[in-house]
C-alpha positions as YAML, in Angstrom:
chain: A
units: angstrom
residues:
- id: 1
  name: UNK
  ca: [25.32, 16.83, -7.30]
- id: 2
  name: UNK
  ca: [22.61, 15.69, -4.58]
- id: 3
  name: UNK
  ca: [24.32, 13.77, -2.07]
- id: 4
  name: UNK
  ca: [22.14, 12.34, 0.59]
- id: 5
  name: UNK
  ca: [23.19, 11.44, 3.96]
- id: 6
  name: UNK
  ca: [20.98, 8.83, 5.23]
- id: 7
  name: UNK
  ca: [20.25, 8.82, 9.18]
- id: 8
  name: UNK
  ca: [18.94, 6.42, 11.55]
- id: 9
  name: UNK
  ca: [15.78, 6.74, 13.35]
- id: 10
  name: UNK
  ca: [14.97, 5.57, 16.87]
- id: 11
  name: UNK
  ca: [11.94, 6.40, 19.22]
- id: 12
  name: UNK
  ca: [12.96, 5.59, 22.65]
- id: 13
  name: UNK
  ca: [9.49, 5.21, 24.72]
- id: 14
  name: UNK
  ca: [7.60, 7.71, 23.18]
- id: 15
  name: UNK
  ca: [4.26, 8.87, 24.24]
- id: 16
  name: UNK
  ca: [1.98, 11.83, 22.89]
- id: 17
  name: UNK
  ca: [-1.42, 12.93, 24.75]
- id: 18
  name: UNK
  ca: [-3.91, 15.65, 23.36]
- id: 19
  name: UNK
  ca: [-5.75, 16.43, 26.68]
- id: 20
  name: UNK
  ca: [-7.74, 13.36, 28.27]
- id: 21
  name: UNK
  ca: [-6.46, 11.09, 24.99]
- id: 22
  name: UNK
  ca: [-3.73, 9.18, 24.72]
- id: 23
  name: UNK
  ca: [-2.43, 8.76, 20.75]
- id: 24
  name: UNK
  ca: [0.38, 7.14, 21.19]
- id: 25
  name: UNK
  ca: [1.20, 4.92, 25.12]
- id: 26
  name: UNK
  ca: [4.62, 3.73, 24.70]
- id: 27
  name: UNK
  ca: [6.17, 3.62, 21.07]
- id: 28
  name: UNK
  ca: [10.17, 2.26, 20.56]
- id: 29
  name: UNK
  ca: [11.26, 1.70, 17.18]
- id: 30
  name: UNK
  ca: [14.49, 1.78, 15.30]
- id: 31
  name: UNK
  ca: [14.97, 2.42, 11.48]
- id: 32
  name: UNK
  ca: [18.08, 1.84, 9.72]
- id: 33
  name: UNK
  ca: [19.93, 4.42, 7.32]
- id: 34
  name: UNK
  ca: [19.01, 4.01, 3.91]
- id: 35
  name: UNK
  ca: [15.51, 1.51, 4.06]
- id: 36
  name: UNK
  ca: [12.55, 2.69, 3.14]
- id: 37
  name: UNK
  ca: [10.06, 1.86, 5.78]
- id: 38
  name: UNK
  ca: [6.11, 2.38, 6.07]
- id: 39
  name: UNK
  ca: [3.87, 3.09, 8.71]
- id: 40
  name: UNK
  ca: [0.71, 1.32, 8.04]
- id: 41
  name: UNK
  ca: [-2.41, 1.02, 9.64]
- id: 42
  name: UNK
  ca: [-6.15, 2.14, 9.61]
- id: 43
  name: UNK
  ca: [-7.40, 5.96, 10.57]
- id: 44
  name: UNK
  ca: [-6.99, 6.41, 14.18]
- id: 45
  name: UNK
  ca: [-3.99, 3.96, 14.48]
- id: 46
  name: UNK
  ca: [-1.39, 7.16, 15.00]
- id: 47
  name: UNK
  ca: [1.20, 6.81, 12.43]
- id: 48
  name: UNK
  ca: [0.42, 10.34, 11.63]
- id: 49
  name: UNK
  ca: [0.98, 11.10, 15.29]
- id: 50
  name: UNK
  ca: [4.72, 9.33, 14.37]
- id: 51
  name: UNK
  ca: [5.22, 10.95, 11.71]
- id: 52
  name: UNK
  ca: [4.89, 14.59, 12.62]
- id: 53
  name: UNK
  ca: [6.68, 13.91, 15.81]
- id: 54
  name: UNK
  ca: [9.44, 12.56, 13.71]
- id: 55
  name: UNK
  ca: [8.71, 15.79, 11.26]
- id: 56
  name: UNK
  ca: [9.27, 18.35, 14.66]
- id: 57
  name: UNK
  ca: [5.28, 19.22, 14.09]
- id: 58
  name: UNK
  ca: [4.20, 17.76, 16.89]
- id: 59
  name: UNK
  ca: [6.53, 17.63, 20.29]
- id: 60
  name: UNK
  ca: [6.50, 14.03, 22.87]
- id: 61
  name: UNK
  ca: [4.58, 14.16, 25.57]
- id: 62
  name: UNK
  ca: [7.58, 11.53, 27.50]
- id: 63
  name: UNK
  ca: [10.59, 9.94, 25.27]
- id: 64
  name: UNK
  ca: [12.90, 10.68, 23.02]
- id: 65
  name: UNK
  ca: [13.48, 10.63, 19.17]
- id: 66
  name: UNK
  ca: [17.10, 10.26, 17.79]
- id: 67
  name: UNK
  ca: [18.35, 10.91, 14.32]
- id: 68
  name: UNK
  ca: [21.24, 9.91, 13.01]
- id: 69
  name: UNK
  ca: [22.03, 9.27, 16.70]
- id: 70
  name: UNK
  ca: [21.20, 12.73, 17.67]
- id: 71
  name: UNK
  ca: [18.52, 13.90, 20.38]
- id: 72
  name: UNK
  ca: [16.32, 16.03, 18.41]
- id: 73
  name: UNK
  ca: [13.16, 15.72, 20.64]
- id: 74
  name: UNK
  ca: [12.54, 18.84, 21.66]
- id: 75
  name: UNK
  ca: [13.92, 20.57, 18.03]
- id: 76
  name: UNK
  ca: [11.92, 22.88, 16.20]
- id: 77
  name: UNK
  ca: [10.97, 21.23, 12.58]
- id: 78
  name: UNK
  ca: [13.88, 23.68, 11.00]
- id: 79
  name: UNK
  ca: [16.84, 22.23, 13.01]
- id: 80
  name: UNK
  ca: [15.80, 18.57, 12.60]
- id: 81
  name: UNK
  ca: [17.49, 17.60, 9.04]
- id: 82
  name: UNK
  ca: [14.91, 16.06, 7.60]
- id: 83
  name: UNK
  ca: [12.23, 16.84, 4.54]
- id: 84
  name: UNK
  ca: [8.59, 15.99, 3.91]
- id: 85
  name: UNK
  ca: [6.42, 15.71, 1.30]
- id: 86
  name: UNK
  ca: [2.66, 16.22, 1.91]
- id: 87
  name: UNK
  ca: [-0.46, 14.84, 0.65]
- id: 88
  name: UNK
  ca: [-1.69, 18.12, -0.59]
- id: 89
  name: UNK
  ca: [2.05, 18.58, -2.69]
- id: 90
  name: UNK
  ca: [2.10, 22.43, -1.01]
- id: 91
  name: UNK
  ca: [3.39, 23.74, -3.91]
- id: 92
  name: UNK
  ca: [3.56, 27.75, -3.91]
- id: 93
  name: UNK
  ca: [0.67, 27.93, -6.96]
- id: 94
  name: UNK
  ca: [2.42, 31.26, -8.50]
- id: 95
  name: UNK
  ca: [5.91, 29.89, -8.60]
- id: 96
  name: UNK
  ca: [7.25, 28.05, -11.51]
- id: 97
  name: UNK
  ca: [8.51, 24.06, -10.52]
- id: 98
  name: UNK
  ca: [12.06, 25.67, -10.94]
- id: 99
  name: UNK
  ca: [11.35, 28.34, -8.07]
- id: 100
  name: UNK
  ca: [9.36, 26.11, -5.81]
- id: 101
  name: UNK
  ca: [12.34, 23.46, -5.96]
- id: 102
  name: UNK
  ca: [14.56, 25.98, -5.38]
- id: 103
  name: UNK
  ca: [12.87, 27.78, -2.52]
- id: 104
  name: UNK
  ca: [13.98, 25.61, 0.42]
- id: 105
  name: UNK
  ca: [17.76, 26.62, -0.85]
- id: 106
  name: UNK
  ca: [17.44, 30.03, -1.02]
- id: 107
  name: UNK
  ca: [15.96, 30.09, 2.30]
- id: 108
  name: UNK
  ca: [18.75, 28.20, 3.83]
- id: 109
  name: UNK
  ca: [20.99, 30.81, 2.51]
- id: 110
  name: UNK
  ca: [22.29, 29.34, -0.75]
- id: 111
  name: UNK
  ca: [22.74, 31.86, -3.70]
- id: 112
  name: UNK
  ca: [20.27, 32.35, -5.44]
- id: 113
  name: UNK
  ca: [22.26, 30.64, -9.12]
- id: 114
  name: UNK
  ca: [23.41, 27.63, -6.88]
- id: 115
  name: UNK
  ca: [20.02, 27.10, -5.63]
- id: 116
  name: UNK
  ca: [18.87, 26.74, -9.39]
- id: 117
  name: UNK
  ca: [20.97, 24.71, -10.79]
- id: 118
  name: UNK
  ca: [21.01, 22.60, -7.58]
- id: 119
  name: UNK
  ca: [17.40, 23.00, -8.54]
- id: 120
  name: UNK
  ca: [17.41, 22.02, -12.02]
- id: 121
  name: UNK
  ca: [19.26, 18.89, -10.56]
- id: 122
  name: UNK
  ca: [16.59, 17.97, -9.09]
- id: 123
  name: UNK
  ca: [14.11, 18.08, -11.92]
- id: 124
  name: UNK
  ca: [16.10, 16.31, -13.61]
- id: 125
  name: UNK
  ca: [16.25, 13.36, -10.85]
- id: 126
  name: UNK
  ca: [12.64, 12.65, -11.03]
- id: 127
  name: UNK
  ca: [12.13, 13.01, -14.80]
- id: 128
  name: UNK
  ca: [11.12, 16.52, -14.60]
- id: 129
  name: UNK
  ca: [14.39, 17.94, -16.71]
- id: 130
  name: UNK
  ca: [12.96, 21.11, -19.29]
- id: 131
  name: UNK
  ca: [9.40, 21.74, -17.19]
- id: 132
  name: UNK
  ca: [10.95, 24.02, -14.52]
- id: 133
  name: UNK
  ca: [9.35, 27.13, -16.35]
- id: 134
  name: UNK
  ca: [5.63, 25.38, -15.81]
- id: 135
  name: UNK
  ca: [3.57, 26.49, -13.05]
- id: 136
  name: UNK
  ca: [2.13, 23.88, -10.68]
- id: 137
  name: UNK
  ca: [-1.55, 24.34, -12.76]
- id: 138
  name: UNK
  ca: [0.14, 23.70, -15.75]
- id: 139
  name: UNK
  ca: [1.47, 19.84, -14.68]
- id: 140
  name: UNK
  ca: [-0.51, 17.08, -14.01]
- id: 141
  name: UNK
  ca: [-0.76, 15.40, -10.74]
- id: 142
  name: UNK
  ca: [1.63, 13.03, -10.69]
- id: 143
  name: UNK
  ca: [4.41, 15.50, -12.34]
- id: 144
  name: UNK
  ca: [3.57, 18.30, -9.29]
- id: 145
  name: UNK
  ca: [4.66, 15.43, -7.10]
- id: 146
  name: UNK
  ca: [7.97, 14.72, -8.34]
- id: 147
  name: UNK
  ca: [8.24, 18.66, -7.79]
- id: 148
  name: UNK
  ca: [7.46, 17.92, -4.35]
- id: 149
  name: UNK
  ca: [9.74, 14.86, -4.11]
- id: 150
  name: UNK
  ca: [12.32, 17.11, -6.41]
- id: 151
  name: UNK
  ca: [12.23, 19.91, -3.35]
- id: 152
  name: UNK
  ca: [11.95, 17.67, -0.38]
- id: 153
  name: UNK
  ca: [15.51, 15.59, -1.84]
- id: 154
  name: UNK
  ca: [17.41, 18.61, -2.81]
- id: 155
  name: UNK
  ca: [17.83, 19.72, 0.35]
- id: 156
  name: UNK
  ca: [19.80, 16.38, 1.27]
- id: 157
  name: UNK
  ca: [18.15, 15.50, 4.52]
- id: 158
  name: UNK
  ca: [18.99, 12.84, 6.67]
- id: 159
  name: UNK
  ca: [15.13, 11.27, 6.38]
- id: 160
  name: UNK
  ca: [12.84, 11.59, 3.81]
- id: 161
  name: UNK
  ca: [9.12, 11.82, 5.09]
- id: 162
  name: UNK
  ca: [6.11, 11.10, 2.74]
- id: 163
  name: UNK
  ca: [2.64, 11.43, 4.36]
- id: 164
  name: UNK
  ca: [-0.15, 9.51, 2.56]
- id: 165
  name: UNK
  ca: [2.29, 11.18, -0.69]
- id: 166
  name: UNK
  ca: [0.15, 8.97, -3.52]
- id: 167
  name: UNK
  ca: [-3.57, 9.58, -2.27]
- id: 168
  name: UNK
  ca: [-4.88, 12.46, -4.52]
- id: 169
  name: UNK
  ca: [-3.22, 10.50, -7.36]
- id: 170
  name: UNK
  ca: [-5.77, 7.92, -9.57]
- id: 171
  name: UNK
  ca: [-5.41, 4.26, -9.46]
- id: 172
  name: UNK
  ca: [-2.69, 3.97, -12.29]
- id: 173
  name: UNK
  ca: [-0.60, 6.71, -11.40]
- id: 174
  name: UNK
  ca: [-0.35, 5.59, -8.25]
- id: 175
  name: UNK
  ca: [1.20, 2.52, -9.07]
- id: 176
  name: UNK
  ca: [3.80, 4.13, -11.51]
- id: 177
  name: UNK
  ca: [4.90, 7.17, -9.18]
- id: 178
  name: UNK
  ca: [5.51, 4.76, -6.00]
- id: 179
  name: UNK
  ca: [7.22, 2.53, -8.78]
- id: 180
  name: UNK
  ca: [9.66, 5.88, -9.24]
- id: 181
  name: UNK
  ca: [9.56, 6.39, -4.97]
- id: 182
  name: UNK
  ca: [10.86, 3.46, -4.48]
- id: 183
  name: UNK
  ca: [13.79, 3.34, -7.62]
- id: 184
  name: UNK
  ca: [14.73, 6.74, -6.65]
- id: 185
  name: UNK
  ca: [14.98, 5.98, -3.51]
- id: 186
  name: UNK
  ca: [16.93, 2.41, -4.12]
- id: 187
  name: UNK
  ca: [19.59, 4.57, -6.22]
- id: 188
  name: UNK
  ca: [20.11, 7.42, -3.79]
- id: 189
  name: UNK
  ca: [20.13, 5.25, -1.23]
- id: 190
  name: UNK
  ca: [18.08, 7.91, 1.53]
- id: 191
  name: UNK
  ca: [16.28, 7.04, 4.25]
- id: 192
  name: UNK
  ca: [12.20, 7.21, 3.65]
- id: 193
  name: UNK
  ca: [9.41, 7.22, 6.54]
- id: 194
  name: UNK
  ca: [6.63, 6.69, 4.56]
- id: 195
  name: UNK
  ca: [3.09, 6.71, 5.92]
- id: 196
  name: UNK
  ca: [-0.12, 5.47, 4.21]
- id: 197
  name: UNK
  ca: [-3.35, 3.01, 4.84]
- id: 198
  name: UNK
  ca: [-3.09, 1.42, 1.58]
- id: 199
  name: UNK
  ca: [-1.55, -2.17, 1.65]
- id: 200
  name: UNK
  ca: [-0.81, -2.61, -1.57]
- id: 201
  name: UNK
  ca: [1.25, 0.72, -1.85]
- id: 202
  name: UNK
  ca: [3.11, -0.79, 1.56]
- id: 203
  name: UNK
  ca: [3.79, -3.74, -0.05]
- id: 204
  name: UNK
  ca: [5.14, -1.94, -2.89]
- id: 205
  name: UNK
  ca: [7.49, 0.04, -1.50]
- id: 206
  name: UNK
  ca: [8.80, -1.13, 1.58]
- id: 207
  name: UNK
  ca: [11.84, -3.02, 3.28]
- id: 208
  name: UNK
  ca: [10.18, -2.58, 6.21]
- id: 209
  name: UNK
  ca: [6.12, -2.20, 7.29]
- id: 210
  name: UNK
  ca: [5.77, -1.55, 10.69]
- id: 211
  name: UNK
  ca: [1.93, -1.99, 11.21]
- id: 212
  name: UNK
  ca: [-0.06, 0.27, 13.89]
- id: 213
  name: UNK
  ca: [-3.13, -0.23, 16.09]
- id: 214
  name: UNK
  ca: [-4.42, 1.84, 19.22]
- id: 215
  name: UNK
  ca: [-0.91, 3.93, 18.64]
- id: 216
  name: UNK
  ca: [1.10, 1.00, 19.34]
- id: 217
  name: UNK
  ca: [3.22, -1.10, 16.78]
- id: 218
  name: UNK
  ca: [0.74, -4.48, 16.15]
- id: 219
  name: UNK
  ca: [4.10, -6.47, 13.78]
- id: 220
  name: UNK
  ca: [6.60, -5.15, 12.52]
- id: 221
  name: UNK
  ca: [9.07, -7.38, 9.10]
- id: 222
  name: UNK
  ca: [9.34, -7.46, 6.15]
- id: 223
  name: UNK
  ca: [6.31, -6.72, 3.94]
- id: 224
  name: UNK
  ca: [6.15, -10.76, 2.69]
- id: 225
  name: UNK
  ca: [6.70, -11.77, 6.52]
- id: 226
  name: UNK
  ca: [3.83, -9.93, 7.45]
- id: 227
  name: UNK
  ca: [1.65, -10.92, 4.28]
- id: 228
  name: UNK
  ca: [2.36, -14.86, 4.82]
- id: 229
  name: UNK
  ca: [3.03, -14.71, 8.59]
- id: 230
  name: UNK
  ca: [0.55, -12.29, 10.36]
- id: 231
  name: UNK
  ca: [0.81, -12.55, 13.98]
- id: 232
  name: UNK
  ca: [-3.23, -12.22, 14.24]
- id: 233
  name: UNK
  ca: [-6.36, -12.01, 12.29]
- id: 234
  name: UNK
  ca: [-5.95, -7.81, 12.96]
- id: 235
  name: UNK
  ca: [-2.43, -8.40, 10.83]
- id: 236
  name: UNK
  ca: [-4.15, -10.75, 8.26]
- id: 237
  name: UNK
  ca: [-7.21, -8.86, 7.81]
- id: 238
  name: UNK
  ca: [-5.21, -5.93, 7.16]
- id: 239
  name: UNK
  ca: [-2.68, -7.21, 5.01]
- id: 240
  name: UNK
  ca: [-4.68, -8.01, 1.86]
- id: 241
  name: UNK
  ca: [-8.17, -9.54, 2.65]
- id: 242
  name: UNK
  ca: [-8.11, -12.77, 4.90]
- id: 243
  name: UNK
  ca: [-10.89, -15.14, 6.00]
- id: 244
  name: UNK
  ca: [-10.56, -15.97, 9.26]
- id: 245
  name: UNK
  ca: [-11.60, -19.50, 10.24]
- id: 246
  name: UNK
  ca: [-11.82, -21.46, 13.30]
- id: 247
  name: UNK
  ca: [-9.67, -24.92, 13.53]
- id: 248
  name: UNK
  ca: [-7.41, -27.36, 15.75]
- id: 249
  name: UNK
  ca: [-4.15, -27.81, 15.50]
- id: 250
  name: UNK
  ca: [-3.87, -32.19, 16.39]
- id: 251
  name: UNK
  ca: [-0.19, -32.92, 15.46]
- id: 252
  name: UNK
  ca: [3.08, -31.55, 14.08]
- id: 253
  name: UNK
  ca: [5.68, -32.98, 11.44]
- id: 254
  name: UNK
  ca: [8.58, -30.69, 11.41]
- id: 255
  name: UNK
  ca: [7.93, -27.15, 10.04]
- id: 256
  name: UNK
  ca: [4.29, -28.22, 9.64]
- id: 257
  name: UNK
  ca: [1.35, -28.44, 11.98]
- id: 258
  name: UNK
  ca: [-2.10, -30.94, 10.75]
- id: 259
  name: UNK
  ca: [-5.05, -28.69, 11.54]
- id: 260
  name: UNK
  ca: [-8.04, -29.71, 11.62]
- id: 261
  name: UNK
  ca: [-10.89, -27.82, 9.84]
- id: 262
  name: UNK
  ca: [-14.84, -29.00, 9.94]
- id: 263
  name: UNK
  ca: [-13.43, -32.20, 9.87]
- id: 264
  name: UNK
  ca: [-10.95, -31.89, 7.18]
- id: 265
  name: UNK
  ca: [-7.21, -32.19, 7.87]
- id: 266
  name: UNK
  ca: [-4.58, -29.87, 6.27]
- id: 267
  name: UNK
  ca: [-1.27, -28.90, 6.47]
- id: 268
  name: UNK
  ca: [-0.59, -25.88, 7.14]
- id: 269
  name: UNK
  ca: [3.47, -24.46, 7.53]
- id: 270
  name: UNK
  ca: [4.22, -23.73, 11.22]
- id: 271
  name: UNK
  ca: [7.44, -23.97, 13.42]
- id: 272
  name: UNK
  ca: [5.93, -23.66, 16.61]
- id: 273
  name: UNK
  ca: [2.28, -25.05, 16.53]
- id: 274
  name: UNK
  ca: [0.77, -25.99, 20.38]
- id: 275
  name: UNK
  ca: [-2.55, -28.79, 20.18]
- id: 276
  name: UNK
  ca: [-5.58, -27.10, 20.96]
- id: 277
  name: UNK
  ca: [-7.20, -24.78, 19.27]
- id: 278
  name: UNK
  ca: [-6.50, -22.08, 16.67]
- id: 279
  name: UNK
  ca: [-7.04, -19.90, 13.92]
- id: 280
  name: UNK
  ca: [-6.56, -19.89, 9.84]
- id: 281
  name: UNK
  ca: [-6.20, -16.96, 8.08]
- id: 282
  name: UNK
  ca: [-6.48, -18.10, 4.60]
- id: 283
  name: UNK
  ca: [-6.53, -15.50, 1.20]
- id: 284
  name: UNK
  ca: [-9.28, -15.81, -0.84]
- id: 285
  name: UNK
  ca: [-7.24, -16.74, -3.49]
- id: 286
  name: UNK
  ca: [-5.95, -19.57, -1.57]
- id: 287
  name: UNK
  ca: [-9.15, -22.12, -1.52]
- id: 288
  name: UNK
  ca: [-9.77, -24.52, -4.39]
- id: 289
  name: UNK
  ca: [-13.88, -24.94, -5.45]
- id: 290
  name: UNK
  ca: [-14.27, -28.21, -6.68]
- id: 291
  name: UNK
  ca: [-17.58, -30.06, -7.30]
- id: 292
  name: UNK
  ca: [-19.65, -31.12, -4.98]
- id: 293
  name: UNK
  ca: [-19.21, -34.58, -3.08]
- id: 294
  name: UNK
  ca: [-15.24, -34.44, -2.75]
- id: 295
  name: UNK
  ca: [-13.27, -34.44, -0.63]
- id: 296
  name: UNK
  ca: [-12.89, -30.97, 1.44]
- id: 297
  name: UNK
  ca: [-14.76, -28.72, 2.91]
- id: 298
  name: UNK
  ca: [-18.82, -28.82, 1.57]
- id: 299
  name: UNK
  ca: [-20.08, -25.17, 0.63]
- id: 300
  name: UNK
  ca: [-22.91, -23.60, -1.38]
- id: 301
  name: UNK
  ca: [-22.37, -20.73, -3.26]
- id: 302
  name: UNK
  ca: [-24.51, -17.66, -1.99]
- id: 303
  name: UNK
  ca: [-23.15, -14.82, -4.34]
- id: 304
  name: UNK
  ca: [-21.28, -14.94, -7.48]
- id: 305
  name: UNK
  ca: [-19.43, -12.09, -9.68]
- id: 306
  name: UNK
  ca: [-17.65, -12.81, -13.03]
- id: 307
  name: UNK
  ca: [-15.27, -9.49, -13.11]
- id: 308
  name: UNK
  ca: [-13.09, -11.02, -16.10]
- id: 309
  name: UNK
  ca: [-9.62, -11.72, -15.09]
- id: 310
  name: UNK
  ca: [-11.12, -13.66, -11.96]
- id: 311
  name: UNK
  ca: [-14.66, -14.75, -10.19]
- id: 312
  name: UNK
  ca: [-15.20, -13.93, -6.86]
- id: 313
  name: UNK
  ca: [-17.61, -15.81, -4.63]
- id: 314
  name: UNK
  ca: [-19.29, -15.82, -1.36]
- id: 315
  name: UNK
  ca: [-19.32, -19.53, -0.11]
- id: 316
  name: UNK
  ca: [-21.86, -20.93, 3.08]
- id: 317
  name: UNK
  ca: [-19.76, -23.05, 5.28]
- id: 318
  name: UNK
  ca: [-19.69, -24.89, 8.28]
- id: 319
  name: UNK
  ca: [-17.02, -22.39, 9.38]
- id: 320
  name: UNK
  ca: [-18.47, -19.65, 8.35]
- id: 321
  name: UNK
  ca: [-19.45, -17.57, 4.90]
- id: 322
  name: UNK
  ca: [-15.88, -17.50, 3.16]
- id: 323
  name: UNK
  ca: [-15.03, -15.32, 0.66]
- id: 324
  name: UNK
  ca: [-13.18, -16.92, -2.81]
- id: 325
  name: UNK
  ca: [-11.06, -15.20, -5.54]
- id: 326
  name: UNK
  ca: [-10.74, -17.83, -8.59]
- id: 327
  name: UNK
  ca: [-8.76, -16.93, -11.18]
- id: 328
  name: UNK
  ca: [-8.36, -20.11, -12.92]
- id: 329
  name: UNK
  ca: [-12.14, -20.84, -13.82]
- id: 330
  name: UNK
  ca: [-13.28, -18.92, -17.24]
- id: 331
  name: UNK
  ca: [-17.01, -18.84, -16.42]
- id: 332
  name: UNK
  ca: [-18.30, -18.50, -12.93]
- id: 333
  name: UNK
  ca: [-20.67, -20.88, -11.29]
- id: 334
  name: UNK
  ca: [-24.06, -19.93, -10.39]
- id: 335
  name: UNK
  ca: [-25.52, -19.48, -6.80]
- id: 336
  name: UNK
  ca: [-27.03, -22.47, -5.04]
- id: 337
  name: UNK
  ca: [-24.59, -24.34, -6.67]
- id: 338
  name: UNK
  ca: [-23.01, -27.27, -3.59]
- id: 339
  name: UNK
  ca: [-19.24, -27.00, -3.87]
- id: 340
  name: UNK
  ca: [-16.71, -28.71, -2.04]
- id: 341
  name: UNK
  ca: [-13.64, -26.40, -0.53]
- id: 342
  name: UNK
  ca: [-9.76, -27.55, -0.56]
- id: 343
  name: UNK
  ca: [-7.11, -24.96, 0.68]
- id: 344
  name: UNK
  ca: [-3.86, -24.30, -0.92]
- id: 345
  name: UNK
  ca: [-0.48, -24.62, 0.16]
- id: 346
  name: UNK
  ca: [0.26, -20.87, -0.11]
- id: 347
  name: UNK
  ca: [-1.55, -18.07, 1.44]
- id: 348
  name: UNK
  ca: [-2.48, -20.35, 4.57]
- id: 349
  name: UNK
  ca: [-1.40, -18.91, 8.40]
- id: 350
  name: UNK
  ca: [-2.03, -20.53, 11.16]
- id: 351
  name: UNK
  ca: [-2.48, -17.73, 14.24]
- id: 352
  name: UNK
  ca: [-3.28, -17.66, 17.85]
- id: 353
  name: UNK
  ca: [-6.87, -18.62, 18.67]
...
């Protein structure tokens, strides 16, 4: 029987240099036992950095990292408790998915027949229950993987690490394997680092996103928080495509601020909204096209691109070119065409200017 035992995480001012550059200044963080939590955030951001720090690949240049409330800063990667699974899978190509499973046991000292069946355990955890004899050539991507996962979970360690885990995987695949990350995870109850740039795999999988810039942590929730709340257009921008767009913020009626946008007045939901001015970051699924002489926002449509299940548009504004996702309109209006703009309730965030 696998039995996890999920450990906390917590970087106390952390800092890593490689010569003259500075990856990481000053990172704290704490991650509960058993949440899955992402580290998210374009190339260069250094949740990488974190990540094999947290792994024992990479040492702190000041700080110290905790887990499961012991000081394992200056551990080798061996003595730290914790498993990863790699981008590249690392599978041993002449070993069957039995033997590579079982190869972190038998190292550890576990007999060789424990080490299989704890093996075969495994397997069978992520769907892989009969294949063991396959070689890693003879199983798609997705199933050499799970083998990964399988070998990475058998050896019960206090964190689970995935780097970028999904990327050589196609489009669909992607979505069903960090569909089975995240039940697997939800049933064994382990504590996941899990490090990618995609938002939408984030999203996915995560109680908690903690979102990275210049090596420091730019938000940190829950992965709707940060989707309908971004603390700045870097945040918006990031989290799903925003347009960013200039406005004033002249009143507030409870948990709403009126904002003020080439004229137009919206509401927009806000606890804590100051006069002056500010900055929308609105989805472009959130904006309304209506014809032309209404009331809104005027426009004319530059680009248009019927792609089925929606139309996506590039609109001229006052405010700026805005890009539109419509998914209720069936056929797509033409460029040139004068539009007038109305934002939704949903999808609207009203950030620092």
């Amino acid at each position: 029987m696998i039995n996890v035992k999920p450990g906390s995480v917590v970087f106390e001012n952390v800092s890593k240099t490689f010569g003259a550059f500075t990856a990481i200044p000053d990172l704290s963080l704490t991650i509960e036992p058993g949440t899955l939590v992402t580290l998210l955030g374009p190339s260069g951001c250094g949740k990488t950095t974190t990540l094999r720090m947290l792994a024992g690949l990479e040492h702190p240049t000041s700080g110290r990292i905790l887990i499961g409330g012991k000081d394992v800063t200056m551990l080798p990667a061996n003595e730290r408790d914790v498993s990863m699974v790699f981008q590249s899978y690392a599978l041993f190509p002449h070993m069957s998915a039995l033997d590579n499973v079982a190869y972190g046991l038998q190292s550890s000292g576990l007999r060789k027949a424990e080490a299989r069946e704890k093996a075969e355990e495994g397997l069978k955890l992520v769907g892989l229950a009969g294949m063991g004899h396959r070689l890693p050539a003879e199983l798609s991507g997705g199933q050499q993987q799970r083998v990964a996962v399988a070998r990475a979970l058998v050896l019960e360690p206090q964190v689970l690490l995935l780097d970028e885990p999904l990327s050589n995987l196609d489009a669909r695949l992607r979505r069903r394997v960090r569909t089975e990350i995240r039940d697997l995870q939800q049933r064994l109850g382990f504590t996941a680092v899990y490090v990618t740039h995609d938002q939408d795999e984030a999203l996915a999988v995560s109680d908690r996103i903690i979102v990275m810039k210049d090596g420091a942590i730019a938000q940190a929730g829950a992965p709707r928080d940060l989707y309908e709340f971004p603390a700045s257009a870097f945040i918006a921008d990031f989290m799903g495509e925003a347009n960013v767009i200039a406005c004033e913020v002249v009143g507030q009626e409870g948990e709403e601020a009126l904002v003020r946008v080439a004229g137009v007045d919206h509401r927009v939901a806000s606890r804590h909204a100051r006069p002056g001015s500010a900055k929308l970051a609105v989805r472009p699924g959130s904006i309304r096209i209506g014809a032309s002489g209404g009331p809104g926002i005027p426009g004319r449509i530059l680009h248009s691109a019927y792609l089925g299940g929606h139309v996506e548009y590039e609109v001229e504004t006052a405010v700026g070119t805005l890009f539109i996702v419509d998914h209720d309109m069936t056929e797509g209006l033409p460029a040139a065409t004068d539009v007038t703009l109305d934002l939704k309730k949903r999808g609207i965030a009203l950030i620092a200017a």
